[in-house]
Every structure is written in structure tokens, then in C-alpha cells.
C-alpha positions as CSV (number, residue, x, y, z in Angstrom):
1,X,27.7,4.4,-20.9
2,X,28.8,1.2,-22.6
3,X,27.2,-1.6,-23.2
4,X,27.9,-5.8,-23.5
5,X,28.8,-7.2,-27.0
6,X,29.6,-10.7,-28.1
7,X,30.4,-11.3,-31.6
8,X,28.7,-14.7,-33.0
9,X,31.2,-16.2,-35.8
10,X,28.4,-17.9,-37.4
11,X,26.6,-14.6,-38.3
12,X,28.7,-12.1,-36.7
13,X,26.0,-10.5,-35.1
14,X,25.7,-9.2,-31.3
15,X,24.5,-9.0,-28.0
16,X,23.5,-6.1,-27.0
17,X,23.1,-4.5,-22.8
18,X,18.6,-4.5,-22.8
19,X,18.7,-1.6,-20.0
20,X,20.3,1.1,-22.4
21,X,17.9,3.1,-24.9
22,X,17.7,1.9,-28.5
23,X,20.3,4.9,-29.6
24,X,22.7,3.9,-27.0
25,X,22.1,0.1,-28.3
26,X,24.1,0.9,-31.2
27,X,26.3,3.5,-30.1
28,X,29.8,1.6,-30.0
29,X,31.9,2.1,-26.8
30,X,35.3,2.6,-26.4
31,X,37.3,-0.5,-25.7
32,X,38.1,0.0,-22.4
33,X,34.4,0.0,-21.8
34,X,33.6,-3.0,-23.8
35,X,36.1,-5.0,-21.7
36,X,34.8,-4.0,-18.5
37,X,31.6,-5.4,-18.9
38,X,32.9,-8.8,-21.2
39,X,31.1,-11.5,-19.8
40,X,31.3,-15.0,-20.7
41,X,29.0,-16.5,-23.8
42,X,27.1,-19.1,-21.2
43,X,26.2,-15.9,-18.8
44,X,23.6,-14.7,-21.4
45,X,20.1,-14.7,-20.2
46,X,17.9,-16.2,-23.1
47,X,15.9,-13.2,-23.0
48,X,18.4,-10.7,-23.5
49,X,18.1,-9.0,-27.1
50,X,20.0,-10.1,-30.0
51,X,20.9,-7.5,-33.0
52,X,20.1,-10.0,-35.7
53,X,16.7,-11.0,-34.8
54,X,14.0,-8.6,-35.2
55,X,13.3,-6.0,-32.4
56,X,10.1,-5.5,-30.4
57,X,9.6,-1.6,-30.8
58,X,9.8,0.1,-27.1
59,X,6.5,1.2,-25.7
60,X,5.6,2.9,-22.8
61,X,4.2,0.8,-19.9
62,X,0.6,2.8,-20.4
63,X,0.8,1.9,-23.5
64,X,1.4,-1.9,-22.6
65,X,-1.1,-2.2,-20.2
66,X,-3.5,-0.9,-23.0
67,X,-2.6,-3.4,-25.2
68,X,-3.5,-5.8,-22.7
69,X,0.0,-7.3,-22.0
70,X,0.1,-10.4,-19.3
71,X,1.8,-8.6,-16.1
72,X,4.7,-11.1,-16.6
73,X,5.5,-9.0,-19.9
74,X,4.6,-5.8,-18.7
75,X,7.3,-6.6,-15.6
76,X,10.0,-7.4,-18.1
77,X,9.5,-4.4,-20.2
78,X,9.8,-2.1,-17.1
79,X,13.0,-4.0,-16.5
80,X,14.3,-3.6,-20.5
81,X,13.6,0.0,-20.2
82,X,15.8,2.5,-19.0
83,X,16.4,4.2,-15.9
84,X,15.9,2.8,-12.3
85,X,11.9,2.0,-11.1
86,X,10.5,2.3,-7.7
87,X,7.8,-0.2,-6.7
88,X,5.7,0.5,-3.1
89,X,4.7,-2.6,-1.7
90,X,1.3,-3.1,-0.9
91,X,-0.7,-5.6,1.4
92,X,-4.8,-5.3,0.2
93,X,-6.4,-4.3,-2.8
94,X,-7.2,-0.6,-1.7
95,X,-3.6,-0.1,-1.1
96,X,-2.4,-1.2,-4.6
97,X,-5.0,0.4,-6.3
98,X,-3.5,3.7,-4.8
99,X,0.3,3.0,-6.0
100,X,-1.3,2.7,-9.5
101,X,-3.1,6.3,-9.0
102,X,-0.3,7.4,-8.0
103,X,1.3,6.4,-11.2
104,X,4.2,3.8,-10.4
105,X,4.7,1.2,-13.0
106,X,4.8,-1.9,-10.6
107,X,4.2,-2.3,-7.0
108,X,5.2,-5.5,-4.6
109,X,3.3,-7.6,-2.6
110,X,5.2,-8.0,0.6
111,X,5.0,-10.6,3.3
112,X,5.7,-8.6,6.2
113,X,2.8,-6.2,5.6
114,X,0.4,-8.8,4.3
115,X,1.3,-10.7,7.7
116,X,0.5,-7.6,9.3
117,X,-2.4,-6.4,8.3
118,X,-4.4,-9.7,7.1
119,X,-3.1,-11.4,10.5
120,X,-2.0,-8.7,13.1
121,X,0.9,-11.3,13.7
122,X,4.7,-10.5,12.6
123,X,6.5,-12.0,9.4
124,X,8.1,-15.2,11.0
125,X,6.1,-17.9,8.7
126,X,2.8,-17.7,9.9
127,X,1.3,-16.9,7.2
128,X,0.6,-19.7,4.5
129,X,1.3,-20.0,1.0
130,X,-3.1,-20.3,0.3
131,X,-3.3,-17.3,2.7
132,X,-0.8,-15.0,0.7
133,X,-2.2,-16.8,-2.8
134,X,-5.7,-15.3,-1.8
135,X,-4.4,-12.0,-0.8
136,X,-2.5,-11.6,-4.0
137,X,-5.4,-12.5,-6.3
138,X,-7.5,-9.7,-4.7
139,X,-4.6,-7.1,-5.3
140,X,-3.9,-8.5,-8.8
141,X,-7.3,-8.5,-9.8
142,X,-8.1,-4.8,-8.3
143,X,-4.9,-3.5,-10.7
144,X,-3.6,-3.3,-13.9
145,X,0.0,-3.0,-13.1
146,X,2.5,-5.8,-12.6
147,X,2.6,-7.1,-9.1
148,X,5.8,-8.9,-7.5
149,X,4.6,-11.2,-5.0
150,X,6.6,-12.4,-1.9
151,X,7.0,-16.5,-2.3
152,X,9.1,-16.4,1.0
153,X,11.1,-19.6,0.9
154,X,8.9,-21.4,-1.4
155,X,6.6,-22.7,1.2
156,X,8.7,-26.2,1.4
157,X,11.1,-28.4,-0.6
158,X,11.2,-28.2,-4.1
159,X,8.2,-29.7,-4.8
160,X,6.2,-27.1,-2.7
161,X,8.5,-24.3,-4.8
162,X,7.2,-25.6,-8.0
163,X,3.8,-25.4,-6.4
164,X,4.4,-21.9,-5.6
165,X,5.4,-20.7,-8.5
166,X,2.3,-22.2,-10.6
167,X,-0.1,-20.6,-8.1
168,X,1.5,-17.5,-8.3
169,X,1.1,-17.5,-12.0
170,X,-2.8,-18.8,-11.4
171,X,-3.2,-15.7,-9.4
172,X,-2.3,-12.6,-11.5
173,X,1.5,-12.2,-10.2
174,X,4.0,-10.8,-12.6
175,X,7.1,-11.8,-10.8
176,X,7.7,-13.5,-7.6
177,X,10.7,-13.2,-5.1
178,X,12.0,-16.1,-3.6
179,X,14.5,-16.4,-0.8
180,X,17.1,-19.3,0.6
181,X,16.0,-18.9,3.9
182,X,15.2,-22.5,6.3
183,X,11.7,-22.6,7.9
184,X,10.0,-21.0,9.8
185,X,11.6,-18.4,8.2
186,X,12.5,-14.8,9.5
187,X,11.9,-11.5,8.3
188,X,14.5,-9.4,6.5
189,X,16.6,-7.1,9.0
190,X,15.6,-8.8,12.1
191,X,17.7,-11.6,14.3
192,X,17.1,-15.4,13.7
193,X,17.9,-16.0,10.3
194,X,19.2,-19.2,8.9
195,X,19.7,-20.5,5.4
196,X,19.5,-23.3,3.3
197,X,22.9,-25.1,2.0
198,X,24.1,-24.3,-1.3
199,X,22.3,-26.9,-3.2
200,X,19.7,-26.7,-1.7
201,X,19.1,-23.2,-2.8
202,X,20.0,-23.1,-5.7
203,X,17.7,-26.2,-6.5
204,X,15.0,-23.6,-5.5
205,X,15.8,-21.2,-8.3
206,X,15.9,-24.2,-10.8
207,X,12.5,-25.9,-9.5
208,X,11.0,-22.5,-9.9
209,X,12.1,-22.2,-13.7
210,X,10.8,-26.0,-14.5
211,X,7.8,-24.7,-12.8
212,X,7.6,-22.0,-15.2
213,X,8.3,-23.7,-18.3
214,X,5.4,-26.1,-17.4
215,X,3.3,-23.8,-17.3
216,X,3.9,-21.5,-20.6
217,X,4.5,-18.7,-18.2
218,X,7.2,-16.2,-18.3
219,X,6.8,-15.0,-14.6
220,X,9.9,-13.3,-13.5
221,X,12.1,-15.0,-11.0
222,X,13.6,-13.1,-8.5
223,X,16.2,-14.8,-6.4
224,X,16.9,-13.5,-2.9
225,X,19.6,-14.4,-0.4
226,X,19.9,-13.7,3.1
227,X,23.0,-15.1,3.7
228,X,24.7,-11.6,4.0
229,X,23.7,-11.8,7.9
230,X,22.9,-15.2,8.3
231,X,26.6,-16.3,6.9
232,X,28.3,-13.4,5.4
233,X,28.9,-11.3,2.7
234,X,31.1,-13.1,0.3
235,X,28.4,-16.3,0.5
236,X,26.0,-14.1,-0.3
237,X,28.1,-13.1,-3.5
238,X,28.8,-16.8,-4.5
239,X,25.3,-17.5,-4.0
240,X,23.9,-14.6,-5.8
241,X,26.1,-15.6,-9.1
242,X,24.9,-19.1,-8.9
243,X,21.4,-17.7,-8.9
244,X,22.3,-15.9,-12.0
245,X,24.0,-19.3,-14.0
246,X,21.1,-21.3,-12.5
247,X,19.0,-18.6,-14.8
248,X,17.2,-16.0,-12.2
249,X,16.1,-12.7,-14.1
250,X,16.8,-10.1,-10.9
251,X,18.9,-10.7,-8.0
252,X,18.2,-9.5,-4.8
253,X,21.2,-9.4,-1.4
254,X,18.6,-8.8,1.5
255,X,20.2,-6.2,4.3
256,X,23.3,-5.3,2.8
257,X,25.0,-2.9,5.1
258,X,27.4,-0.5,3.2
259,X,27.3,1.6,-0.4
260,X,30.4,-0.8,-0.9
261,X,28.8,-3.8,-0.4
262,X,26.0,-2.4,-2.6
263,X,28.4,-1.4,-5.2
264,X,30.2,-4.9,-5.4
265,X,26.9,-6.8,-5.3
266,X,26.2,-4.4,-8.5
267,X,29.1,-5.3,-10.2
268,X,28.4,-9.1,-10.1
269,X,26.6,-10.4,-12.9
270,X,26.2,-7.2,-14.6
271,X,23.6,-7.6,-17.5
272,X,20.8,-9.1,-14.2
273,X,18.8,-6.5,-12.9
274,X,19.7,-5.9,-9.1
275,X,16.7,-5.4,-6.9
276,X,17.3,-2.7,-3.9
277,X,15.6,-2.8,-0.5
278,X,14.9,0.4,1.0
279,X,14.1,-0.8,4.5
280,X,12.3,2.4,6.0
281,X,12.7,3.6,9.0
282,X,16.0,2.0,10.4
283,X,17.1,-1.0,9.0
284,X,20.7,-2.2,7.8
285,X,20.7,-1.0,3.9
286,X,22.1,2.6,3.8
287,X,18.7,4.4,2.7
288,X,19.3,6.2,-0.4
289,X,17.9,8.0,-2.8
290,X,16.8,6.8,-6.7
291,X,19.7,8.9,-8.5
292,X,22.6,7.1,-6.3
293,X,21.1,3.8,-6.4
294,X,21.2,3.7,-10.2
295,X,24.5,5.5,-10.3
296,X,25.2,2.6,-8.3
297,X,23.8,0.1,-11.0
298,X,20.7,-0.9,-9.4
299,X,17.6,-1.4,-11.6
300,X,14.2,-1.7,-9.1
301,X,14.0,-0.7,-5.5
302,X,11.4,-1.7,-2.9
303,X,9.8,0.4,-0.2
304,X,8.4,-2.5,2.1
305,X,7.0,-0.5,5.1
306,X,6.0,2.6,3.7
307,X,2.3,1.9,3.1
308,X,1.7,-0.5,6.2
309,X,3.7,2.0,8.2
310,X,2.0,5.5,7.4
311,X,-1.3,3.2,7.4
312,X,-0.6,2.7,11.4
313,X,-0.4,5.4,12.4
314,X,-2.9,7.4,10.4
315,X,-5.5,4.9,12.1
316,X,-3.9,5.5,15.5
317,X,-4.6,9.3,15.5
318,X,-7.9,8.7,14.3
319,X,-9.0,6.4,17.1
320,X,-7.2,9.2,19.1
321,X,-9.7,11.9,17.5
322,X,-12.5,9.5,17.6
323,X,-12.0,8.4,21.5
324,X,-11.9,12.1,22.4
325,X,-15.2,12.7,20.8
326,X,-13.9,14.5,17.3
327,X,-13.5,13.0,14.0
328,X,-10.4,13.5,12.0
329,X,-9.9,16.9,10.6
330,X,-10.3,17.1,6.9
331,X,-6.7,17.3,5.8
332,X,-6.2,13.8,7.1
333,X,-9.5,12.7,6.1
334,X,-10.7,12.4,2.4
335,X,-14.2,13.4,1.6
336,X,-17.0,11.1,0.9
337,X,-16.6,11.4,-2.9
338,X,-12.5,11.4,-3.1
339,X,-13.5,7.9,-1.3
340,X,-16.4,6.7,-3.5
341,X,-13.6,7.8,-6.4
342,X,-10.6,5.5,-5.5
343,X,-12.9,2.7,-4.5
344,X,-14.6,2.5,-7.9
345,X,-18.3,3.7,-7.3
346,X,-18.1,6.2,-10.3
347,X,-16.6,3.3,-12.4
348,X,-19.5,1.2,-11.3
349,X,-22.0,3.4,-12.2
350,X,-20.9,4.2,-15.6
351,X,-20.7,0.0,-16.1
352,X,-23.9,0.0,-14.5
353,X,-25.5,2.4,-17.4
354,X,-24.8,-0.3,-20.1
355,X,-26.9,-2.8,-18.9
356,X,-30.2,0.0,-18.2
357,X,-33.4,-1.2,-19.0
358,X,-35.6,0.2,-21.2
359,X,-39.5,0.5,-19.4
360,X,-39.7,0.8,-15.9
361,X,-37.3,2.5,-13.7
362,X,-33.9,1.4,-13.9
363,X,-31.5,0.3,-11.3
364,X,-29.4,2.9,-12.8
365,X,-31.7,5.6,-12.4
366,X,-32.6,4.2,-9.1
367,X,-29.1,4.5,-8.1
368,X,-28.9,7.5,-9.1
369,X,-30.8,8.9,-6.8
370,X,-29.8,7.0,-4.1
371,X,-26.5,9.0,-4.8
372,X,-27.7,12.4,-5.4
373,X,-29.7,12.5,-1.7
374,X,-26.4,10.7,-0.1
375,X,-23.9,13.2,-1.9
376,X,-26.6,15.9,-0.4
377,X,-25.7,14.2,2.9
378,X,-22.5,14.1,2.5
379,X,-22.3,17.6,2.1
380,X,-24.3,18.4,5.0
381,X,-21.9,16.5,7.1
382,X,-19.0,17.9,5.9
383,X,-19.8,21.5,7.4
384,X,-20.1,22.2,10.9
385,X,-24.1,22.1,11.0
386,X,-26.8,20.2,13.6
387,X,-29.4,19.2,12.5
388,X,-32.3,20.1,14.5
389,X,-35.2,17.7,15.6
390,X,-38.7,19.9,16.3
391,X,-40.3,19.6,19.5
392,X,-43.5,18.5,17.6
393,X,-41.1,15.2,16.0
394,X,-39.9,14.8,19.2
395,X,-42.7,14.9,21.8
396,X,-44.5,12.3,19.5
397,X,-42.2,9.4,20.8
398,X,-42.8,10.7,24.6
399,X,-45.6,10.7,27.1
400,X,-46.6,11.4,30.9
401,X,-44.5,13.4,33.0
402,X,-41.5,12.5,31.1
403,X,-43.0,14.9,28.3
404,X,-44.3,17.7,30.9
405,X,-41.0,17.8,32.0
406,X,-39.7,18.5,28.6
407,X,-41.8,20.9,26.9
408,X,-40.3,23.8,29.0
409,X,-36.7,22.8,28.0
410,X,-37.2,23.0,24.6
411,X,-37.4,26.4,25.1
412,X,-34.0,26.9,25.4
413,X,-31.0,26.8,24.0
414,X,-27.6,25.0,25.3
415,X,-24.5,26.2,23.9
416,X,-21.4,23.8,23.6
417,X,-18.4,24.8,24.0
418,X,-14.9,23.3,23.3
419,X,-11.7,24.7,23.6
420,X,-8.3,22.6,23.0
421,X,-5.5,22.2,24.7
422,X,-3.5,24.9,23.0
423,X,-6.0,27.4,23.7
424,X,-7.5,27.4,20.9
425,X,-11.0,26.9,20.3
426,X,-12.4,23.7,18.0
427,X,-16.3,23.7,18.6
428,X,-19.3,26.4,19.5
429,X,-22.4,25.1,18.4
430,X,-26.0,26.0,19.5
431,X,-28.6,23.1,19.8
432,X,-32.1,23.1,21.7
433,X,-31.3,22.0,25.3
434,X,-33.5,19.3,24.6
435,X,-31.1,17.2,23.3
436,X,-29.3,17.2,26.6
437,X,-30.7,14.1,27.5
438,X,-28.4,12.8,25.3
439,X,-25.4,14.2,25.8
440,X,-24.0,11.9,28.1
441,X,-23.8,9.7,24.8
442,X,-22.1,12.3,23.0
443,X,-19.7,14.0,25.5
444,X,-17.3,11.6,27.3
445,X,-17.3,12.4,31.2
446,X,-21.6,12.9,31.2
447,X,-22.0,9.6,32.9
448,X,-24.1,9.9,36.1
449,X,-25.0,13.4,36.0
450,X,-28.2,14.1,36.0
451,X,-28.3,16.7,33.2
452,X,-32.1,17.5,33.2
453,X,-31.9,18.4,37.0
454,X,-29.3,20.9,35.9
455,X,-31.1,22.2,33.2
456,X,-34.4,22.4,35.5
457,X,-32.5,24.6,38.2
458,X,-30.8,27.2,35.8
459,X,-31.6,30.2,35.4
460,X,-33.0,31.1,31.9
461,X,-30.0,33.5,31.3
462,X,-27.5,35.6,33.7
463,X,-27.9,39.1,33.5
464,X,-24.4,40.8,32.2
465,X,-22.8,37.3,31.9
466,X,-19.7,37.9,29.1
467,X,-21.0,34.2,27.9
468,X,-24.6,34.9,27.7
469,X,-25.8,32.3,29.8
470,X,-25.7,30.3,32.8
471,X,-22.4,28.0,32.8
472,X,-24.5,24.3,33.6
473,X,-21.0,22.0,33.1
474,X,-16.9,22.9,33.4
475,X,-14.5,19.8,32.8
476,X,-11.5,18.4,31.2
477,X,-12.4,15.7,27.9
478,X,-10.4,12.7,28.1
479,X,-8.4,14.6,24.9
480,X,-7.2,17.3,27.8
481,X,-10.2,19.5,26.2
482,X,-12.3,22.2,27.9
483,X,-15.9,21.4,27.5
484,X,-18.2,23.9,28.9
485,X,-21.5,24.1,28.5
486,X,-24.1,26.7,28.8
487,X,-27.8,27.6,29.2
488,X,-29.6,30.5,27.3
């Protein structure tokens, strides 16, 4: 792998490739190498490192975060080090808080998602710049990872783009993306697109850097054309260089539609980091994997519908479980505490201990308790267990006739019985037959029968009966479940 190098007569130092380890750095290639990758003096990003200046020693991103570093630097040491990075993009605070569990370096903040799930309304520019400026605050501040946040088109002319980019800084972003698209913009992959003129795009990238500058920031610019559908492919190229002299750090070719068009969008520019868009689920970009997009030369790759996507439907089956009377099954539902985890309560609680007071009881120890009885609770719940009211609780909220009537059903027992679809069975509890009175709040199909007429005329069991008990109820659940219920 070779690497860059300009010799400086003044000094006759170097430039040196940043995305290459610090032995490769001054590991001399051969000369074909060199001359592949000889780029003009002027094409230098200011940033890139410089063999006669003292070098920043390489950490690892934990070990930036832990020395506090703004995102903006953490982001631009991801993108010095080597290899290729994945970044999941996000749309709330609970959702980026699980990308850093998970343990990516960096995450995005996209617009589609955020337009999704903080509007229920598509990515077409409906969504505002203070709407996406308060959504990215509350992811920024929930992580410690850089976040790259979508600026869209900048919100405006130049003047909005500089507005942008400084409230982007204010709220926690380490990078923001912005695109040459005309208002109301469109969203990446989808029909309708239209872009600015040349100048005026590029006077996008250039406001954005001013806006920078003025504000001692060293947010990283991200410059995205969609001119490969809106135009075609070789405007996207010219625009994507003049991105690059108009001094973006990553460029970014939205729905590129070949490995070859991938490939020669690579080889453009070749010290930038490229940015690849792995549109899931069908979109124009070839989906590949990390290996061949590196191979290819590309340096951070965005999953934009992964999280929003598998969020869908995950609810969808739930409302599913939840309209047919169940609650999700346990593999698709975390427990009580895996939830109190990733949401911080443990966190809170040991923050919370600092501050105890000495004397009377705490709110610590208060809370402490509250948590030990709910985490007994939650226990409870989590196994297949009713719990049983007494007659004696019971009868002491009835009277009248309404009571005589029920003191001889609590003598018995109701079984409930559900079998699926597939045959097999998913519920056989025991309850007193009591608490058929409300069933038909329970059980969907119940309404207008009158269960305690039923229970009144059964027989207390059925001699012989394989079930052990009088069958009281036989339908279909709205689920295509067998509910049955019987009388002991």
C-alpha cells in the first residue's frame, strides 16, 4: 500500500497519506506507487499530517472519548485511523445510545428516520432545521461518540448554510453532511430530485467552512451531491472534486449505481475520505459488504434505514401480539432490568448515592426500596403466574344480591385454555371463576355474553370428561387462536 509524498524544497520534508498506520507512514513505496497517487501541492487538505512537524501519538477512540475530546476531534481521528468504519444512523436518543453499546465508533443522524419517527411524515423537507437542531441535541447529549448530523441542503441560501453549520456545532454534532440539492428537497434513492447550479453549490461548501472558522470549530464538512440521478454521473464527479478544492474533509456521491462508478468516484481526490451509502433494503448503490468497500477505497459507510427499519416492524408484531390479547414473547422483548440498564436507571442510582444525606432517610435509600419491591414485581410478571384476589378482598367492594350471587362461584375454578394456530398450545392457567366477570375485558370476543349465566347453569364438573370440566366457551381469538374455557 503506498502512500502520497510531496517533497518541500525549503525543508525537504513530506506529506504523508493520514489513513495508513504510523509503520506504513514511513515505509517508502515503489515508484510506480508513488506516481499513482501524485497529487498536486494545492490539493492538500490543511489537516493532513506533515513529517516535519511534530506528531499527535495514535490513540484509540476509547481512549479519546476518555480524555474528553470535542466530537469534532474524536470524528477526525476515526477518519486518520486505519481501516474502513461503519456508522448506524440513528433518529432519538434511545437509539444512539444503543449504537454506542454496541460499540461502533460514530453513528449518523439521518433525516429520513428523524422525519419518520419524530413526524410520521416522509423526508421531502418537512422537517425544519430547529426541529432536526432539537432532535440532535437530545442524541448528542445522550452519547459520547461522535454524531454526523444530516444538514440537508442547508436549510436556505448561504446565509441559512452558515446558520446551520453554527447550530450544528451549538448542539453537540461532530460532523455534518450537506447536500446540493434545490428545495423542498427529496430524499436519497427516490424520484423528484433537482439540484442547485454549480456555483451555487459549491458556495454552500465554502459558506459552511467561513461558518466554521467563525466559530473556532473544527466540525467536519461532509459534502454530498445528488447529481448522479438528478444530472448524471460525470457532474457528479466534477462536482465532487470542486467540493474537495473548495476544502470539504469527506465526499459523499448519493445513489451511485455500479462497483465501477463506486470505484471511479474512489479514485477522485484520493487523500478525502469517501463516505458510502448502504441503502438497505433495495435501493440503487450495490449493497456490499465492509471488506470490498475498503478494497474499493472507501473510508465510512452509512446504514440509514437499518434502525428505523427493524424499529417498524418490531412494534408492528407487538401491536399484533398485544391486539390478540398476548404480549410479546420474551426473545423479542427485553426484561424489565435489561431496559432499566440501557436507559440509565442503574447509572442514576449510583449518581444519586453521592449526594445521600446523612440523618433521616435518604432518597437514595428510599429509592432503593422502591426498586427492590418493583424488581420483585417484575419478576413475578415475567413467569406465567396469576395472582389471585381472596373472596374475603373481593366481597368487601360488593353488596346485595350482586354478592349472593357470587359467593357460590368462588367456589370454583375456571380453567383457560389457549391453543394457537399451529396446534400448539400457548396458555393453561387456573383462576377462581370469579374473575369471570371480567373476562370479557381480558378475552377479545366476550362482549355481550352473559358469562355469569353460564357459570350459574354449569354443572360443577362432568363426570369422565378427558378435560375435567364442563366446556362453558369454544371460539376463534381475533389472532386465529382457540380459546376454550372451562368449569371445575
Amino acid at each position: 500500500m503506498g502512500f502520497a509524498l510531496q517533497l518541500q524544497p525549503s525543508d525537504s520534508s513530506f506529506l504523508i497519506h493520514p489513513n495508513l498506520n504510523p509503520c506504513q507512514r514511513f515505509s517508502f513505496s515503489p515508484l510506480s506507487n508513488l506516481n499513482k497517487h501524485w497529487v498536486a501541492p494545492h490539493s492538500f487538505p490543511p489537516r493532513y499530517f506533515h513529517a516535519s512537524r511534530p506528531q499527535r501519538k495514535n490513540r484509540s477512540f476509547a481512549a479519546c472519548a476518555a480524555a474528553g475530546d470535542p466530537p469534532a476531534q474524536a470524528l477526525r481521528r476515526i477518519l486518520e485511523s486505519p481501516g474502513i468504519h461503519q456508522g448506524p444512523t440513528v433518529f432519538d436518543a434511545i437509539s444512539a445510545k444503543l449504537v454506542e453499546r454496541a460499540g461502533f465508533q460514530f453513528c449518523f443522524m439521518g433525516g429520513f428516520a428523524v422525519s419518520a419517527a419524530r413526524l410520521g411524515l416522509p423526508d421531502v423537507g418537512l422537517i425544519s432545521y430547529g426541529e432536526m437542531i432539537d432532535q440532535g441535541y437530545q442524541i448528542t447529549q445522550a452519547v459520547s461518540i461522535p454524531v454526523i448530523g444530516d444538514g440537508d441542503n442547508g436549510y436556505g441560501n448561504h446565509m441559512n448554510v452558515r446558520r446551520t453549520v453554527k447550530g450544528f456545532i451549538k448542539a453537540g454534532f461532530g460532523g455534518i453532511l450537506l447536500e446540493d440539492q434545490v428545495s423542498p428537497k427529496a430524499c436519497g434513492h427516490t424520484r423528484g430530485r433537482k439540484v442547485a447550479s454549480r456555483e451555487e453549490a459549491v458556495m454552500r461548501i465554502k459558506a459552511a467552512i467561513d461558518a466554521r472558522k467563525e466559530s473556532g470549530s473544527d466540525i467536519v464538512i461532509i459534502a454530498r451531491t445528488d447529481s448522479r440521478q438528478a444530472v448524471s454521473f460525470e457532474e457528479s464527479l466534477w462536482r465532487s472534486r470542486a467540493f474537495a478544492d473548495a476544502g470539504a474533509d469527506v465526499l459523499f456521491i448519493d445513489a451511485l449505481a455500479s462497483r465501477e462508478e463506486m470505484k471511479a468516484f474512489c479514485q477522485i481526490s484520493p487523500l478525502l475520505p469517501k463516505l458510502a451509502n448502504m441503502l438497505e433494503g433495495g435501493g440503487r448503490t450495490p449493497i456490499l459488504n465492509p471488506i470490498e468497500l475498503e478494497e474499493i477505497g472507501f473510508k465510512i459507510i452509512s446504514y440509514p434505514l437499518s434502525l428505523i427499519g427493524v424499529s417498524i416492524r418490531a412494534m408492528e408484531d407487538a401491536l399484533r401480539a398485544i391486539k390478540g390479547g398476548r404480549v410479546p414473547p420474551p426473545g423479542s422483548l427485553p426484561s424489565f432490568e435489561e431496559i432499566k440498564e440501557i436507559v440509565g436507571f442503574n447509572e442514576y442510582y449510583d449518581e444519586e448515592e453521592r449526594y445521600k444525606s446523612i440523618g433521616a432517610q435518604s432518597s437514595y435509600e428510599k429509592g432503593t426500596k422502591i426498586r427492590e419491591a418493583v424488581g420483585e414485581r417484575a419478576e413475578r410478571l415475567s413467569e406465567p403466574v396469576i395472582e389471585v384476589l381472596s373472596p374475603y378482598d373481593y366481597d368487601r367492594y360488593k353488596s346485595g344480591d350482586y354478592n349472593d350471587r357470587l359467593s357460590g362461584i368462588w367456589s370454583r375454578t375456571l380453567r383457560l385454555k389457549v391453543t394457537g394456530s399451529n396446534g400448539l398450545e400457548k396458555l393453561d392457567v387456573r383462576v377462581p371463576a370469579g374473575f369471570l366477570e371480567g373476562m370479557a375485558n381480558i378475552i377479545p370476543g366476550l362482549g355481550g355474553v352473559n358469562i355469569l349465566e353460564l357459570l350459574e347453569n354449569a354443572s360443577q364438573e362432568v363426570a369422565g370428561s378427558p378435560e375435567k370440566g364442563k366446556l362453558l366457551l369454544d371460539f376463534d381469538g381475533t389472532m386465529g387462536d382457540r380459546i376454550q374455557v372451562f368449569v371445575e
